[in-house]
LOBAKOL-311916 format. One line per 10 residues: number of its first residue (from 1); for each residue x, y, z of C-alpha. Coordinates in Angstrom, 2 decimals, always signed. Example, Ala and Ser with C-alpha at 12.3 -4.5 7.8 and 13.67 -1.06 7.14 Angstrom:
<sites>
1> +12.30/-4.50/+7.80 | +13.67/-1.06/+7.14
</sites>
This chain:
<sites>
1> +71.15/+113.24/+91.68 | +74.92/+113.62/+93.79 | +77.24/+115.26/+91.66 | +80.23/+113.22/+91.60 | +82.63/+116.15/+90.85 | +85.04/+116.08/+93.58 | +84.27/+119.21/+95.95 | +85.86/+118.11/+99.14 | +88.13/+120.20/+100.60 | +90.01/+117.75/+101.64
11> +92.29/+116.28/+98.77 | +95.10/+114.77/+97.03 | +97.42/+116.64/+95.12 | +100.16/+114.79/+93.03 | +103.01/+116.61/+91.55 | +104.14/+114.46/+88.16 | +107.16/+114.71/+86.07 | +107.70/+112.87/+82.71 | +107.72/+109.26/+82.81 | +109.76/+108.04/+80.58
21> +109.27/+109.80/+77.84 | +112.41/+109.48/+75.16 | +112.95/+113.10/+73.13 | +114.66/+112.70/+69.57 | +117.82/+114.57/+69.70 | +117.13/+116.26/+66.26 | +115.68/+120.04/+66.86 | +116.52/+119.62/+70.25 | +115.38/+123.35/+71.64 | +118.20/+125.28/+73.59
31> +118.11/+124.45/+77.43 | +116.14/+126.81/+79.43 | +117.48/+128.33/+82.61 | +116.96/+127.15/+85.64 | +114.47/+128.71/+87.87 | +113.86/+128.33/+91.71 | +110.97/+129.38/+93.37 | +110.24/+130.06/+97.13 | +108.88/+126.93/+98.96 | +104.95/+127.49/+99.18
41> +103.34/+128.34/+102.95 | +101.13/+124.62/+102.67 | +99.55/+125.50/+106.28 | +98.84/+129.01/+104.68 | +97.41/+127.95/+101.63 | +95.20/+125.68/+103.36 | +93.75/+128.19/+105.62 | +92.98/+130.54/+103.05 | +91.14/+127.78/+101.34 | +89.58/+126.50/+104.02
51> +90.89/+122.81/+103.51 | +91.55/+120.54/+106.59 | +93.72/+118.16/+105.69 | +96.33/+117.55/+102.45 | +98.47/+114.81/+101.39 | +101.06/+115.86/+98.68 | +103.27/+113.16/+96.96 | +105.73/+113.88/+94.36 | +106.16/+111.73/+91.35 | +109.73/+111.21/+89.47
61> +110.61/+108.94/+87.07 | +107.03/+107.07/+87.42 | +108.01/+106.52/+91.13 | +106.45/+108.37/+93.94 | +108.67/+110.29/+97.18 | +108.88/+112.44/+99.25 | +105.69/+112.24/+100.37 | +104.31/+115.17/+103.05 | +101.07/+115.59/+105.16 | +98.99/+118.51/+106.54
71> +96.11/+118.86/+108.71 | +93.43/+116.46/+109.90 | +90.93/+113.99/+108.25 | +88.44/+115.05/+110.32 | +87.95/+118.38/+111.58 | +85.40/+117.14/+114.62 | +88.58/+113.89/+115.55 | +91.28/+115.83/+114.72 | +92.96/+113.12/+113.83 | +96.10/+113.68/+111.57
81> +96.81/+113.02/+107.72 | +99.42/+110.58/+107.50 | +100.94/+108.06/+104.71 | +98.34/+105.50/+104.99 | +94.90/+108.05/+104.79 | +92.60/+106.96/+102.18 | +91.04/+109.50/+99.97 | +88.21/+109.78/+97.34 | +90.50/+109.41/+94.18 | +86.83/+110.43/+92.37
91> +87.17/+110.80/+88.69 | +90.94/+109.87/+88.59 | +89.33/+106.35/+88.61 | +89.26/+107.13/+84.92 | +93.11/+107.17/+84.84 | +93.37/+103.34/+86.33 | +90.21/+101.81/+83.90 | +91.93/+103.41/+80.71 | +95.34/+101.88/+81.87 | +93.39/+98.50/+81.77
101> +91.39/+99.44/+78.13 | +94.56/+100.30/+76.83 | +96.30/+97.19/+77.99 | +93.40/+95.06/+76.77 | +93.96/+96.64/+73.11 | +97.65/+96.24/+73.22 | +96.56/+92.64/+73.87 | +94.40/+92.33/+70.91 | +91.25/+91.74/+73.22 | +89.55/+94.65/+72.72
111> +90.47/+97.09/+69.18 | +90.42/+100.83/+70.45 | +89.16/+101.81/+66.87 | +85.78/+99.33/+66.45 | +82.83/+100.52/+66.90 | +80.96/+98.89/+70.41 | +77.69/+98.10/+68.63 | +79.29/+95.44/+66.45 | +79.56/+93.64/+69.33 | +77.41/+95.00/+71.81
121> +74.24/+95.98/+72.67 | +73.37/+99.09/+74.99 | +69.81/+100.30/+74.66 | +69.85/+102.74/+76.93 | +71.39/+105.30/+74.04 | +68.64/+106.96/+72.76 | +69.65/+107.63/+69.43 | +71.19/+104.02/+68.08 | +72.84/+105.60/+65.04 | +74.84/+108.10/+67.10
131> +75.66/+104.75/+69.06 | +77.17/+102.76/+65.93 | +79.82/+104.88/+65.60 | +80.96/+105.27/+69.36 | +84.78/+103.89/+69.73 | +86.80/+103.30/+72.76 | +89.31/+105.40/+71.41 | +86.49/+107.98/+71.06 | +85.16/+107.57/+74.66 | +88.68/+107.71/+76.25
141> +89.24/+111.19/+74.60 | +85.62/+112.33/+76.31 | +84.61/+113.32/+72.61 | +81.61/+110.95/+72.92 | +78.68/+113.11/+72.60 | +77.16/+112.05/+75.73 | +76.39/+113.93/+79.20 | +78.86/+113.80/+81.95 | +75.91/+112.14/+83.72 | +72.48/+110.66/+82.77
151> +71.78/+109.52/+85.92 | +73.66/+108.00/+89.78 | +75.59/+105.55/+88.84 | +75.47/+104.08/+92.20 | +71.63/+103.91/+91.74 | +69.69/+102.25/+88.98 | +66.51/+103.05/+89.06 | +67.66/+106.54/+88.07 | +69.30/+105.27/+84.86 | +67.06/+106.28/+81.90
161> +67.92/+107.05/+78.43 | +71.48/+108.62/+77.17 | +70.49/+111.68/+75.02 | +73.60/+112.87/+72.90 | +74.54/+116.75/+73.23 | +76.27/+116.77/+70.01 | +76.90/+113.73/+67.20 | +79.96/+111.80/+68.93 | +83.54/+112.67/+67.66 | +82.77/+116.30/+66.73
171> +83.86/+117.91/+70.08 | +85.37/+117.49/+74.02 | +82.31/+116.89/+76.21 | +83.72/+115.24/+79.39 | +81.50/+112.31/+80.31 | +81.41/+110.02/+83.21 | +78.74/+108.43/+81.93 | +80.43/+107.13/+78.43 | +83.09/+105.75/+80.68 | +80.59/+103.64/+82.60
181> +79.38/+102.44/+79.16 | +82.66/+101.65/+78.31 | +82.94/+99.82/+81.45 | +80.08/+97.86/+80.47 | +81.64/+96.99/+76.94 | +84.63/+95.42/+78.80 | +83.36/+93.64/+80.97 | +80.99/+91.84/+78.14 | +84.33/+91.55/+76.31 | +86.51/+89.88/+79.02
191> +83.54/+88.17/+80.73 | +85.47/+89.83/+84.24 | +84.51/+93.13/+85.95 | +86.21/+95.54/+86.52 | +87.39/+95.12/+89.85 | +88.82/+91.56/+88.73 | +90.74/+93.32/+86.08 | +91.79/+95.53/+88.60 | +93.18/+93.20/+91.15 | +94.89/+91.14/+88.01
201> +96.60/+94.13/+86.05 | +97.21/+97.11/+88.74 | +96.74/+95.76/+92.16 | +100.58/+95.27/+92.85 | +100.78/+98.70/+91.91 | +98.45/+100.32/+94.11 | +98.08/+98.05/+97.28 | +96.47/+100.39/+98.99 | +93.62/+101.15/+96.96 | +90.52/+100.02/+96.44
211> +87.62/+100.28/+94.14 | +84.36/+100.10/+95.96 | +85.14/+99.80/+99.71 | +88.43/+101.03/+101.63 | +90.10/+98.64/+103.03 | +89.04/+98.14/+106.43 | +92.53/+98.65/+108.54 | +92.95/+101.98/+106.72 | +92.00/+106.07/+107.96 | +89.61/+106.93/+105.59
221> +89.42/+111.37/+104.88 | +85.85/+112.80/+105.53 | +84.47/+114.99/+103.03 | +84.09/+118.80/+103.91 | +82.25/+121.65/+102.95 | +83.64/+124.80/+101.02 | +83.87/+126.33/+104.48 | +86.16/+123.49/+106.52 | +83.09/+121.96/+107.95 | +82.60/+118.26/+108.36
231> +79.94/+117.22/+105.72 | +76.82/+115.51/+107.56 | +79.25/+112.02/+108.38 | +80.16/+111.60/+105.07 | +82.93/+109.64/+104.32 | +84.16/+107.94/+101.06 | +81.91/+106.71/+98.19 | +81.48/+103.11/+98.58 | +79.33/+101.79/+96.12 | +78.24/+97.77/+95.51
241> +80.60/+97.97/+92.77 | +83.31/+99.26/+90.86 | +82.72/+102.19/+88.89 | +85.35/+103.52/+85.76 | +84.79/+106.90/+86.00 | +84.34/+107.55/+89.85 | +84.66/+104.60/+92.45 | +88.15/+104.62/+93.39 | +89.73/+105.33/+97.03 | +93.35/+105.70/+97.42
251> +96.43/+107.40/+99.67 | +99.07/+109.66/+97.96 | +101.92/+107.51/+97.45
</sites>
């Protein structure tokens, strides 16, 4: 079974300050001096990792700038990183489908606090009682009990049953797979999958990402090994459909 823990060397990194967070003014605590540090060697950095190609975008106030770009997508092209390369976004996927679960609950469509079971059936959970009391607010904290994985979600003749590591709520286990069940529970409830409540709630927000397939007029980063080799043609993961916890592709900004 692939691992779907993001180990390409070539990658995304997002710098994020507070979005618009409001602070209470009572026990403010005393302003803490500022501190500059020395601007970071990237092209060093990268070398000593052994990473090919790097697309940093800076986040403030919820809007992203001053976006910068290193290195190639492809070490055997040598073509160049630039604003519009797509990356594996992997399990940050997990960020955009509990933007739309929490939406959906704000909504009233979904409540973050009832149990799935009463209104849905999964029987691939082995143990049914464990199921029962299985939230979505439990699954978004990863404190379901589950596995990360059970089996490739891209592939479903692999899918067999969901064993629980420990009874759900008791403890962090981070889980791919209860997001994809999850998935599956929205999608009953809205009768839409996830890619249509994708392209109706955070589309305009991301135009250049997609879900299960890059967009086809966009430079797509290959995936390379620990060493800065070119993995055997590999580009992004494009499965036949959206996944929650892994299927997205997306540039920096």
């Amino acid at each position: 079974m692939r691992s779907y823990t993001n180990l390409s060397t070539i990658a995304i990194l997002t710098v994020l300050a507070a979005c618009g967070q409001e602070t209470s003014n009572v026990h403010e605590p005393a302003p803490k001096p500022e501190v500059s540090y020395p601007a970071p060697d990237i092209p060093a950095l990268m070398a000593a990792a052994n990473i090919p190609g790097l697309a940093i975008a800076e986040v403030n106030d919820c809007i992203a700038s001053d976006a910068s770009f290193y290195g190639v997508v492809d070490v055997e092209t040598g073509d160049p990183v630039s604003a519009d390369t797509v990356f594996e976004a992997a399990s940050l996927t997990k960020t955009i489908f509990s933007l739309v679960v929490n939406q959906l609950a704000d909504e009233g469509v979904i409540d973050l606090d009832e149990p799935l079971s009463e209104r849905f059936e999964y029987p691939r959970v082995s143990d049914q009682a464990g199921y029962a009391r299985l939230t979505p607010r439990i699954i978004l904290a990863h404190r379901s009990g589950f596995p990360n994985w059970a089996g490739d979600p891209t592939d479903e003749e692999t899918w067999g049953d969901i064993d629980f590591k420990n009874p759900p709520d008791t403890q962090f286990g981070y889980s791919g797979e209860a997001y994809q069940l999850l998935q599956a529970y929205v999608e009953d409830r809205t009768g839409k999958t996830f890619d249509e409540l994708f392209e109706e709630r955070v589309r305009a927000r991301m135009p250049r990402t997609s879900l299960f397939a890059p967009h086809p007029d966009v430079v797509t980063a290959y995936g390379h090994d620990k060493n800065g080799g070119k993995e055997d043609g590999r580009a992004l993961i494009a499965p036949a459909r959206a996944g929650a916890a892994f299927s997205a592709n997306s540039n920096a900004g």
